[in-house]
N, C-alpha and C positions, 0 to 999 in steps of 0.2 A: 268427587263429591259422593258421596253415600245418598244410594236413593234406597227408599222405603218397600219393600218386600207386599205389603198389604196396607191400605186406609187406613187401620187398626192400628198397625205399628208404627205409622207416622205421624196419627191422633195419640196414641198414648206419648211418643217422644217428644212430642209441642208442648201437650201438658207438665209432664216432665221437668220442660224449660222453664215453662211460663212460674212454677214453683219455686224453680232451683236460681233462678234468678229475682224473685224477691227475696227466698233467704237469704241468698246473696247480700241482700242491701238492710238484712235484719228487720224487715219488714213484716209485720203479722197482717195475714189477711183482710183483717176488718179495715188496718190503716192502708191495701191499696183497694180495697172495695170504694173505700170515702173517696180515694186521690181519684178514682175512676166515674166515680159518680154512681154508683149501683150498689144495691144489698148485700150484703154478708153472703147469706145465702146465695146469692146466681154469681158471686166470684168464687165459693166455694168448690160450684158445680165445673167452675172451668180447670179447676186444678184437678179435677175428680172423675168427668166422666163426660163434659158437654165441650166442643169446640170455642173459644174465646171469637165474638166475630169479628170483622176485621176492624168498623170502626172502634174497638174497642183496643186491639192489638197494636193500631197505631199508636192511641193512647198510653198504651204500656209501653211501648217500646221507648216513647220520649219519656215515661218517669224513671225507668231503669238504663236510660242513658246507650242504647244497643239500639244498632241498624235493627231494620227491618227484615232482613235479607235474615239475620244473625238471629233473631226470636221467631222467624216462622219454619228457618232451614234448620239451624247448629251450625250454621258455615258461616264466619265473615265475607264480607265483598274481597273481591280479587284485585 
């Protein structure tokens, strides 16, 4: 399992995800801002430069269909 070097580089790799996995589903921002319940703007921010909190991560992890484990690490469960 790859652990994180610095806070920094395991906060940019989350976001990273959190990204690379609504592309994934062809997804534009605004349409999972809505599914999440929250502004354009503060889901912008979590792709960008702020941490997604958790009640919100659970959220997303059920709309893009991936453990928990798999949108806060990069690792599926074992």
């Amino acid at each position: 399992m790859k652990l994180w070097a610095s806070e920094q580089e395991f906060n940019d790799a989350f976001r990273e995800r959190i990204k690379a996995l609504r592309l994934s589903r062809g997804w534009s921002q605004s349409r999972v801002a809505t599914m999440l319940g929250i502004d354009l703007e503060r889901y912008k921010k979590y792709e960008t430069r702020s941490i997604m909190p958790l009640y919100l991560v659970t959220k997303f992890t059920l709309l893009v269909d991936k453990s928990l484990e798999y949108t806060v690490t990069g690792h599926e469960e074992r």
